[in-house]
N, C-alpha and C positions, 0 to 999 in steps of 0.2 A: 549149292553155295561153294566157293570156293573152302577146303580144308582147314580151318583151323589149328594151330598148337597155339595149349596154353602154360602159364606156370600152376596150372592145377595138374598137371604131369611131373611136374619136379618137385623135389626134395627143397623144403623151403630157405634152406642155405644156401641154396643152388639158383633159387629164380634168376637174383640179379644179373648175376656172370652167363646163364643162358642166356638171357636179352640180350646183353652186349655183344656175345657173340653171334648172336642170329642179326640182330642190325648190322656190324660186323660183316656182316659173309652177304645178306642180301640187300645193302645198301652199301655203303664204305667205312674200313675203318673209324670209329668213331670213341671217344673217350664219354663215359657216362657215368654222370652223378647221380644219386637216390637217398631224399633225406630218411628214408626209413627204408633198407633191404629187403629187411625178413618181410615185411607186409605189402611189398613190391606184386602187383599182378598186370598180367599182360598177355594179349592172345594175337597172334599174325599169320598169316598164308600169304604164299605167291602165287601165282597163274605165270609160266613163262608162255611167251609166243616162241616168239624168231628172233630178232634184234631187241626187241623190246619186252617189257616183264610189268606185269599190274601186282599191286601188292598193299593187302587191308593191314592196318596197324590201331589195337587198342594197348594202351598201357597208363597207368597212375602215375604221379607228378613225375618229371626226373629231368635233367641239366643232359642236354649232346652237346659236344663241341669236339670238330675236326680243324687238328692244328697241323702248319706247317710239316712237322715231322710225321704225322700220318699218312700228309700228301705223299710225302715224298717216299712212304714205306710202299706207297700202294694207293696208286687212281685211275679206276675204271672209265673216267671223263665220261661221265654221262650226265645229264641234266637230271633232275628230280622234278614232278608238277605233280602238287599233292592239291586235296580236297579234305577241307576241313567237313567233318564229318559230325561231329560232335566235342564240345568242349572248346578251351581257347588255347592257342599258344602262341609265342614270340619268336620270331628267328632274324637273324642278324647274319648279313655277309655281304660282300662287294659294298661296303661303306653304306650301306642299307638295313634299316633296321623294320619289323613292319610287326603290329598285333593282329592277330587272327582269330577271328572267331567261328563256328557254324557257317559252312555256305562260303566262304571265302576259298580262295585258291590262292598259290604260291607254288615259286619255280625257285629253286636252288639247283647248286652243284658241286660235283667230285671236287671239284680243283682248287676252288679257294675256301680259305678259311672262315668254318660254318659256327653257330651256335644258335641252338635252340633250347628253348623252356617252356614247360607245361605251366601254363597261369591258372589251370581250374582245376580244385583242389579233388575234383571227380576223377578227374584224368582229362582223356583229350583220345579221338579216336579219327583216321585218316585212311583216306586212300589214295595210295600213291601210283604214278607211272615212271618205268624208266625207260629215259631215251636218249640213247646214245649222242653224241653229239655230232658222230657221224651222219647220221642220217636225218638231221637239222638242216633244210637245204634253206639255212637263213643266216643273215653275215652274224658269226659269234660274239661280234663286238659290241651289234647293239642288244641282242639278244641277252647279252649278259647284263644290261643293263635293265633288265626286266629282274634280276635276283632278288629275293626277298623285300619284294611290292607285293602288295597287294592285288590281286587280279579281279576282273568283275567278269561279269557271266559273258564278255566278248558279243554284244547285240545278238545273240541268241545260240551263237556257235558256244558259249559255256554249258547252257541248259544241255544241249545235244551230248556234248560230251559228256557232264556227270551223270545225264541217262544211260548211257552208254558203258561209262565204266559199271553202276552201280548195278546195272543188267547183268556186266561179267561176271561181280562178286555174288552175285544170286544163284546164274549157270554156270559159275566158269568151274564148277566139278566134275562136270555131267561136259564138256566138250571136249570132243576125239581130239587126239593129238594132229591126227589127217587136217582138221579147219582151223588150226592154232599160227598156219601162217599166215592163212588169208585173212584172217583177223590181225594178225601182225600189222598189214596194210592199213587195213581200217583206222588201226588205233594211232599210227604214227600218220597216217594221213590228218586225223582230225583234232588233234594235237599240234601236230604242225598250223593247221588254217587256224585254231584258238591262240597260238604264238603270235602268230601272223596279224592275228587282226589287232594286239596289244602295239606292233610295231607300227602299225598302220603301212604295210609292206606286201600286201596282198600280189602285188605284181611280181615281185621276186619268187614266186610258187610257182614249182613247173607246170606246166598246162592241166596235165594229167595230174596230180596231185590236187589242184583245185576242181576237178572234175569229179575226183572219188571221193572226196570230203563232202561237196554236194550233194551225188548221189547218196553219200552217208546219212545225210541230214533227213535225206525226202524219203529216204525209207524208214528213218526215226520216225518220221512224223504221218507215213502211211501207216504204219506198225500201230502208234497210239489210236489213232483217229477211224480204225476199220469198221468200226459197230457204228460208224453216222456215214448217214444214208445221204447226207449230203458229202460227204468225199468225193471232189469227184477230178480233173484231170486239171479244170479253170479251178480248184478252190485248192489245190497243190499252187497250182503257177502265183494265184497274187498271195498267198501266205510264204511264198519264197522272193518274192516279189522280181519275177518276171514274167516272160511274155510265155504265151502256152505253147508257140512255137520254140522257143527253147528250150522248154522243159521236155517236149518231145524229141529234140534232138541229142538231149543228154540220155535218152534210152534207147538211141538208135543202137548204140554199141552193145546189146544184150539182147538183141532179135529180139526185144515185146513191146507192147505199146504199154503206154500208163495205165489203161484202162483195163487193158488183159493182166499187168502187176496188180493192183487191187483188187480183180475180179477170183484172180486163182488165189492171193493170200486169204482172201473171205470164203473162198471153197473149203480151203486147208482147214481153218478153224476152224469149221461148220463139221468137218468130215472126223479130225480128231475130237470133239464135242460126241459126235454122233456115237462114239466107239468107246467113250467116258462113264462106268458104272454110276458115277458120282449123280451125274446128268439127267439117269434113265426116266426121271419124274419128268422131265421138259420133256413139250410137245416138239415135232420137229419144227414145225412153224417158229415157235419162240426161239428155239436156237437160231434159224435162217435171223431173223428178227434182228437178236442181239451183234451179229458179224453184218449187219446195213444192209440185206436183203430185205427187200417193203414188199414183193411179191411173190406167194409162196408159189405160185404154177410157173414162174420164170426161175427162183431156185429149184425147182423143180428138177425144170430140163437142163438147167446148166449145170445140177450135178451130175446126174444120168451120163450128159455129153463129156463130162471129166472122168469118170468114175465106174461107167458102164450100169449101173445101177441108181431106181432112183433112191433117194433118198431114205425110207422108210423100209425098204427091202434092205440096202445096206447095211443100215443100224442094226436089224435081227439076225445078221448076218454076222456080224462082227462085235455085239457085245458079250461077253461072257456067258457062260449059262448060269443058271441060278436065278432068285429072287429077283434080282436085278432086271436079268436079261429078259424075263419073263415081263416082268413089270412094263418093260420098254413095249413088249410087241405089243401088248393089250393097247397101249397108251398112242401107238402111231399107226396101227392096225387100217385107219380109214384116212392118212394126213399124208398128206405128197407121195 
């Protein structure tokens, strides 16, 4: 999961003016009310990519608002697209005022004058992206005209995304700084096509851009779907709803077919399972099973042909010693 700070780290006179200036420094200047200080709590982490930065926010009631003269101290001009995560709140800018609750999304920004408030007396908990507005390849005029609306899950490009972000905030601790730009891509790719489709402006996306948001989506949804054994290259095409010719020709660019991408991710998790203490009770069969392998003599050989070994030799091979590891060989001793 992404790292956490919270005010259970500070000196309880201190929480409020830490918040301020952590929203401050990792979002923009910002003036901030708190009908109670001392009993103020709140926890936040960032994940930076490249150009753009993912970032979780819990904190109890409290008033934002970015005025004129804050702009003008200091603006990063970058958009904000939060996900309401838990709890309700209000925010008001661009002559747009909108209520939010759980599961809603919302786009503000640096440049004009902001205000927000916590409506649920819990608090209110969020994740946010930021993205430049440079690398917005969408006219700023209408796009600004999306500020503080209400957004809907964008006929399916929403869900993709809040999987996506909420994926990060799970891993985003545990990724090398080496894969933080090529997720950079990712993220401002699919973001942009969820902008996009609010504008109804799809056309205006460079070719490539709507290319990589695509292929973002379909490997969202190979990723979820890998343990049904109906997955298969025609039940990708009409759940995206095109032709299977297309869908093949959007993997020309990565030398694999569709079928060899599903085949090797069900390998992968077959083979990290096999090397899993936790596991060692499952037969190997039951793992092939659970990753959409229905025949265990064809996992057989297609791990053997991946992996140089079959299946059951590997496991004894690679899980620990101990109870565990013991446990395993007894258990797959006669199975693949």
């Amino acid at each position: 999961m992404i790292p956490l700070i919270g005010t259970d780290l500070v000196p309880v006179t201190d929480r409020f003016d830490w918040f301020t200036d952590l929203v401050s420094r990792d979002v923009a200047p910002v003036r901030i009310g708190c009908p109670d200080p001392v009993a103020f709590q709140a926890r936040a982490g960032t994940l930076e990519l490249d150009s753009t930065a993912f970032s979780m926010f819990e904190y109890t009631p409290v008033q934002s608002v970015r005025t004129p003269s804050l702009i003008r101290r200091s603006d990063p001009e970058h958009y904000q697209l939060a996900l309401i995560t838990g709890g309700s709140m209000m925010f008001s800018q661009h002559d747009n005022s909108v209520a939010l609750n759980t599961g809603d999304w919302v786009l503000f920004d640096t440049s004009h004058e902001l205000e927000s408030w916590t409506t649920d007396p819990a608090g209110v908990r969020h994740v946010m992206l930021r993205l430049p507005r440079t690398v917005i390849p969408l006219p700023s005029d209408r796009t600004d005209g999306l500020l503080a609306r209400r957004l809907t899950g964008g006929g399916g490009v929403g869900d993709v995304l809040r999987g996506y972000l909420l994926s990060c905030a799970r891993h985003g601790g545990r990724i090398p700084q080496a894969d933080r730009r090529r997720l950079d891509t990712v993220t401002r790719d699919l973001a942009v096509t969820f902008l996009a489709h609010h504008l109804d402006r799809q056309r205006t996306l460079p070719d490539e851009t709507r290319r990589t948001a695509l292929l973002t989506r379909i490997d969202f949804f190979i990723d979820v779907n890998l343990g049904d054994p109906r997955l298969t290259p025609a039940a990708i095409a009409a759940e995206h709803q095109m032709s299977l010719r297309t869908l093949h020709a959007l993997f020309e660019g990565r030398r694999t077919t569709v079928a060899a991408t599903i085949r090797e991710r069900r390998l992968e998790r077959c083979r990290r399972d096999l090397r899993d203490p936790a596991l060692a009770s499952w037969r190997v069969a039951d793992i092939a099973a659970h990753w959409g392998f229905t025949n265990p003599s064809v996992f057989s050989r297609t791990f053997r042909a991946a992996y140089g070994a079959a299946p059951g030799a590997y496991r004894r091979t690679e899980l620990p010693a101990g109870p565990g590891g013991g446990h395993a060989e007894r258990i797959v001793s006669g199975a693949c």
